[in-house]
Backbone as CSV, one residue per row, in Angstrom:
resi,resn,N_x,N_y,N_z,CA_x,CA_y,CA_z,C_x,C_y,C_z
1,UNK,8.511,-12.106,-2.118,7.700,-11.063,-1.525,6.793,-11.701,-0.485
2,UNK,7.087,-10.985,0.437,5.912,-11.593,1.661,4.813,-10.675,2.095
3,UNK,4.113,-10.948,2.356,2.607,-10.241,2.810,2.135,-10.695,3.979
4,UNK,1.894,-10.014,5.190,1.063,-9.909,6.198,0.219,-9.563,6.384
5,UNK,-1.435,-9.716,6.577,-2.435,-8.685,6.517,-3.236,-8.536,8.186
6,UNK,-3.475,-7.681,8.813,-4.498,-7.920,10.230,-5.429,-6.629,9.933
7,UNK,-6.041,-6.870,10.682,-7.525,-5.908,10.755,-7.231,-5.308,12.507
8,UNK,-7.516,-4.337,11.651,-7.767,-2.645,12.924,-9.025,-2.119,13.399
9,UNK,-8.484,-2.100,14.207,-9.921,-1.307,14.782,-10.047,0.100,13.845
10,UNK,-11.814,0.461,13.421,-11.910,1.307,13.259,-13.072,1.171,11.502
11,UNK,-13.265,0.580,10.683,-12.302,-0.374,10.542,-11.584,-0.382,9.477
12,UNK,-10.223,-0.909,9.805,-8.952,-0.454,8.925,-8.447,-2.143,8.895
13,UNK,-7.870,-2.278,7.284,-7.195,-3.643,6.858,-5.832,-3.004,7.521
14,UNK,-4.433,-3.432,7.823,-3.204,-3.554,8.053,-2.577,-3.983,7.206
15,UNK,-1.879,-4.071,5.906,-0.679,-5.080,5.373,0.377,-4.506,5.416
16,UNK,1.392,-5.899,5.501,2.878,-5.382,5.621,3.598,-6.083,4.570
17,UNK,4.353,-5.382,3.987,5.098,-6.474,2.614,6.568,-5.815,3.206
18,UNK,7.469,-7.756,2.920,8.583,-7.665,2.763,9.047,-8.152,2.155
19,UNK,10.035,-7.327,0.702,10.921,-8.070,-0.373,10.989,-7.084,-1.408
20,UNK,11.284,-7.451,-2.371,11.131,-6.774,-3.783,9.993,-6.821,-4.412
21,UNK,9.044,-5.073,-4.402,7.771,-5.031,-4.797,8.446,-4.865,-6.640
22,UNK,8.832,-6.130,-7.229,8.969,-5.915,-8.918,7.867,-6.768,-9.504
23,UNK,8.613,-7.189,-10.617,7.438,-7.751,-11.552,7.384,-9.225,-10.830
24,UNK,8.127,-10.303,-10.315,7.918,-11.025,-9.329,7.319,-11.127,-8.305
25,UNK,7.795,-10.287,-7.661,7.048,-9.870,-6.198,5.907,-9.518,-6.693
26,UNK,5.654,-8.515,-7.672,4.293,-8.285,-7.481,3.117,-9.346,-7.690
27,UNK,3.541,-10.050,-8.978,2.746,-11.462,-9.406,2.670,-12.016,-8.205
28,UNK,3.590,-13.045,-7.304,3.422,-13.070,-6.575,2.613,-13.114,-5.223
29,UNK,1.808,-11.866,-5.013,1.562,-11.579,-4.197,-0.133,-10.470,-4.428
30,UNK,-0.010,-10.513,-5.679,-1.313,-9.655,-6.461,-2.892,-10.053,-5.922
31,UNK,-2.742,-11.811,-6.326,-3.792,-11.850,-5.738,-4.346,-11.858,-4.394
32,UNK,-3.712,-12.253,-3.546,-3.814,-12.003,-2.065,-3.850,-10.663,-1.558
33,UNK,-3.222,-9.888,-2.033,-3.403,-8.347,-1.585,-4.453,-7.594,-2.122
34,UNK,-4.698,-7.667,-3.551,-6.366,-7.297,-4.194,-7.458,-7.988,-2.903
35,UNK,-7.749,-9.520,-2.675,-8.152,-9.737,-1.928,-8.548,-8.787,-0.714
36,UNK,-7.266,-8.932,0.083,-7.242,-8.539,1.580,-7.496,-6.808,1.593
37,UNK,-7.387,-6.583,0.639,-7.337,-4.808,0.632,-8.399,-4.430,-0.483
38,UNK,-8.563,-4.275,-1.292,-9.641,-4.232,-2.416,-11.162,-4.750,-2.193
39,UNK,-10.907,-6.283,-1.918,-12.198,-6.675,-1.610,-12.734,-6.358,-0.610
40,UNK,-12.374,-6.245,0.612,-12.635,-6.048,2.002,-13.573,-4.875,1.834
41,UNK,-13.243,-3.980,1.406,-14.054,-3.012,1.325,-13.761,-1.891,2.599
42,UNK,-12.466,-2.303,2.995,-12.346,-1.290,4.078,-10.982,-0.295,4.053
43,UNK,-11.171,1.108,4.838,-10.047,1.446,4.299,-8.930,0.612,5.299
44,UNK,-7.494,1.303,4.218,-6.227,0.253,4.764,-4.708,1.208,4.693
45,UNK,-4.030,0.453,5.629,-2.636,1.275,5.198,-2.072,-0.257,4.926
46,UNK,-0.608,0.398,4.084,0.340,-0.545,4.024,1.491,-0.101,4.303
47,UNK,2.040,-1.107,5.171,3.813,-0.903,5.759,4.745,-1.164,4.945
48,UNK,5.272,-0.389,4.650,6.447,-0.808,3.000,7.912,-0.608,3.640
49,UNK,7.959,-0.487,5.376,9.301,-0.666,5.990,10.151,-1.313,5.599
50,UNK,9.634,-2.635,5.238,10.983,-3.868,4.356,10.752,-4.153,3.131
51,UNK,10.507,-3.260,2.300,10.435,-3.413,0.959,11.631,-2.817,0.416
52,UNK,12.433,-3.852,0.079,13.894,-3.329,-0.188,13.955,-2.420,-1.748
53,UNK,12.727,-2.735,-2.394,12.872,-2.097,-3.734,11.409,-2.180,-4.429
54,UNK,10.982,-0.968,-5.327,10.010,-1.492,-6.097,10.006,-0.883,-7.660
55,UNK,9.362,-1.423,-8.472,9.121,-1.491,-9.915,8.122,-0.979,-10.595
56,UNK,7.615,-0.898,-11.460,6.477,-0.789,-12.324,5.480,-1.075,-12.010
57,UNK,5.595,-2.726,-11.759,4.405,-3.405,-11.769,4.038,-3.193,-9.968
58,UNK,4.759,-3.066,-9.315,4.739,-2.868,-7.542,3.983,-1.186,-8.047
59,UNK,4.291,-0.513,-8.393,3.436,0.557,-8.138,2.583,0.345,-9.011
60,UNK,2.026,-0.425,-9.946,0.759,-0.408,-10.560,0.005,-1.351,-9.437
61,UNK,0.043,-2.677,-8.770,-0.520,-2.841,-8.325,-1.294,-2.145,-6.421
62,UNK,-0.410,-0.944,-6.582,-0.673,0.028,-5.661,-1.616,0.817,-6.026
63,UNK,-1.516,1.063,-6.940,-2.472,2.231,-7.880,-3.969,1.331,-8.327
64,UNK,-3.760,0.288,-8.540,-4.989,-0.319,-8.971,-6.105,-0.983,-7.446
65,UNK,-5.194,-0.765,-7.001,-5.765,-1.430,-5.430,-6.456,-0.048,-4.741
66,UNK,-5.206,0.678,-4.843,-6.108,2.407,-4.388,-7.160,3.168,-5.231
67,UNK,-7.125,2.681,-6.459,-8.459,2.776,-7.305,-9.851,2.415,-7.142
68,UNK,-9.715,0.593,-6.682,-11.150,-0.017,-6.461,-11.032,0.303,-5.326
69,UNK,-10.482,0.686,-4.322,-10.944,0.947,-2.949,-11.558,2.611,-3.045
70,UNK,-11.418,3.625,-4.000,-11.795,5.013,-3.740,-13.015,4.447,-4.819
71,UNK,-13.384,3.927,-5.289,-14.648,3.407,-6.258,-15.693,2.805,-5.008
72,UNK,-15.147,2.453,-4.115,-15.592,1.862,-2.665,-16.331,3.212,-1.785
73,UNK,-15.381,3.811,-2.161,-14.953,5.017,-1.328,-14.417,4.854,-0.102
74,UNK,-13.103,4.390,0.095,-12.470,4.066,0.814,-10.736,4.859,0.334
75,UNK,-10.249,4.518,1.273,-8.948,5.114,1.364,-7.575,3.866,1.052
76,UNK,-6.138,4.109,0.719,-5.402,3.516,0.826,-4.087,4.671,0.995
77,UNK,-3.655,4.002,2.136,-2.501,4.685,3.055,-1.121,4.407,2.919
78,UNK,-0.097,4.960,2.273,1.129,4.006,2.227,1.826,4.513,3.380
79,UNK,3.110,3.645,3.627,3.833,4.366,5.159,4.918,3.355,5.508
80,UNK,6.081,4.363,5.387,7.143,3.674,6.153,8.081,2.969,4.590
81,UNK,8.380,3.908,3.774,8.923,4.142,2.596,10.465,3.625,2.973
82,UNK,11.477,3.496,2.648,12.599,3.602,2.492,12.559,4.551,1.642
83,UNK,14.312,5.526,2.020,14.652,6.800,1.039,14.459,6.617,-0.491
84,UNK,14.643,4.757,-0.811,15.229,4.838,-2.363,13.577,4.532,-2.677
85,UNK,12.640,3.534,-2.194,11.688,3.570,-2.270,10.607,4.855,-2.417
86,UNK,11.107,5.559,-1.497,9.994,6.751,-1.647,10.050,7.790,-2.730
87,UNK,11.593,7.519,-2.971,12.412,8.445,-3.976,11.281,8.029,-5.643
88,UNK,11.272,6.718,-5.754,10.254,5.908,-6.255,9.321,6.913,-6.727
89,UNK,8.387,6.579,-5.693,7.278,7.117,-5.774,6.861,8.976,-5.741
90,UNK,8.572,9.650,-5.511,8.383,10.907,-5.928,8.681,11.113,-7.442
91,UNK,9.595,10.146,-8.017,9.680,10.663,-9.388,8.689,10.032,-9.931
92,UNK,7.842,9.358,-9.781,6.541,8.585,-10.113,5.177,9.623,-9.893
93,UNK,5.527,10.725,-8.726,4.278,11.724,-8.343,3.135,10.381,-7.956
94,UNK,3.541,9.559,-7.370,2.668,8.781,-6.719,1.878,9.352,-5.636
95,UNK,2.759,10.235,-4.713,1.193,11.246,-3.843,0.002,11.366,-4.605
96,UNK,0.039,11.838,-6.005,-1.046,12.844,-6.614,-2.386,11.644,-6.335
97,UNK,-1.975,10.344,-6.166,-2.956,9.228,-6.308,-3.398,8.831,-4.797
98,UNK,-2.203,8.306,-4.272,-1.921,7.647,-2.866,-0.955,8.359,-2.071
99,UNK,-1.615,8.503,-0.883,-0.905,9.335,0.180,0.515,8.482,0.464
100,UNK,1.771,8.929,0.943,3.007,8.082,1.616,3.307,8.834,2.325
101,UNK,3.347,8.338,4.113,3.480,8.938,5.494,4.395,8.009,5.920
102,UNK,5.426,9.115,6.640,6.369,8.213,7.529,5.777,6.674,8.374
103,UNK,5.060,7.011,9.101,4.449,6.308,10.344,2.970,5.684,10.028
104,UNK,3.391,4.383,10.606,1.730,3.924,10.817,0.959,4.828,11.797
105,UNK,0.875,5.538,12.729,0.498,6.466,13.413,-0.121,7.619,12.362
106,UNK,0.789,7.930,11.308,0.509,9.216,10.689,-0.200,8.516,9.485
107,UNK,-0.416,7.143,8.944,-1.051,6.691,7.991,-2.672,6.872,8.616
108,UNK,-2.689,6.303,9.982,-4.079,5.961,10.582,-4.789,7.626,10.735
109,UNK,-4.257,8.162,10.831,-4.486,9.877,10.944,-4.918,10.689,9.588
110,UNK,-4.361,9.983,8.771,-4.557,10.160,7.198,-5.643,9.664,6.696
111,UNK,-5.986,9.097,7.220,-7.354,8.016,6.878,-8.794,8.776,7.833
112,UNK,-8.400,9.392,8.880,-9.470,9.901,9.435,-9.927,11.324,8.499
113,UNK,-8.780,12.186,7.955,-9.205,13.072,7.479,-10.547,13.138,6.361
């Protein structure tokens, strides 16, 4: 699992993960993304374009990250799903928690509301 993170104007964190968000990937990559997104204290989207697959633990550490950031009061944006991925997070009712928008365009728009 790989992780990219940049900062946006506005101000908005950026991360991009590519690989398998499972119980690997997620270990992996947990603490650096709590970090860059959680701690920051700012809101954030994440690009899940090359996330070929995710798991349990990939959507818990989505859910726990979009938790301390609305305890912040801040936002977390998902965007750019794959079909089987998003499929994911519909039989999961992952909206009811965290928003998932096609587009980084339509994530950053999501965040203004």
């Amino acid at each position: 699992m790989e992780l990219t993170v940049s900062e946006l104007a506005g101000p908005v964190t950026a991360v991009s993960l590519a690989g398998r968000l499972d119980a690997p990937g997620a270990d992996a990559i947990a603490v650096r993304f709590t970090a860059a997104v959680a701690s920051a204290g700012r809101d954030a989207i994440v690009d899940l374009s090359q996330v070929s697959f995710i798991a349990s633990m990939g959507i818990r550490l989505l859910i726990s990250t979009a938790r301390a950031l609305g305890l912040k009061g801040r936002k977390l944006v998902l965007h750019g799903a794959n079909p089987m991925v998003q499929g994911v997070f519909d039989d999961a009712a992952l909206d009811q928690i965290i928003p998932s928008v096609r587009t980084a365009d339509e994530a950053l728009a999501r965040l203004a509301c």
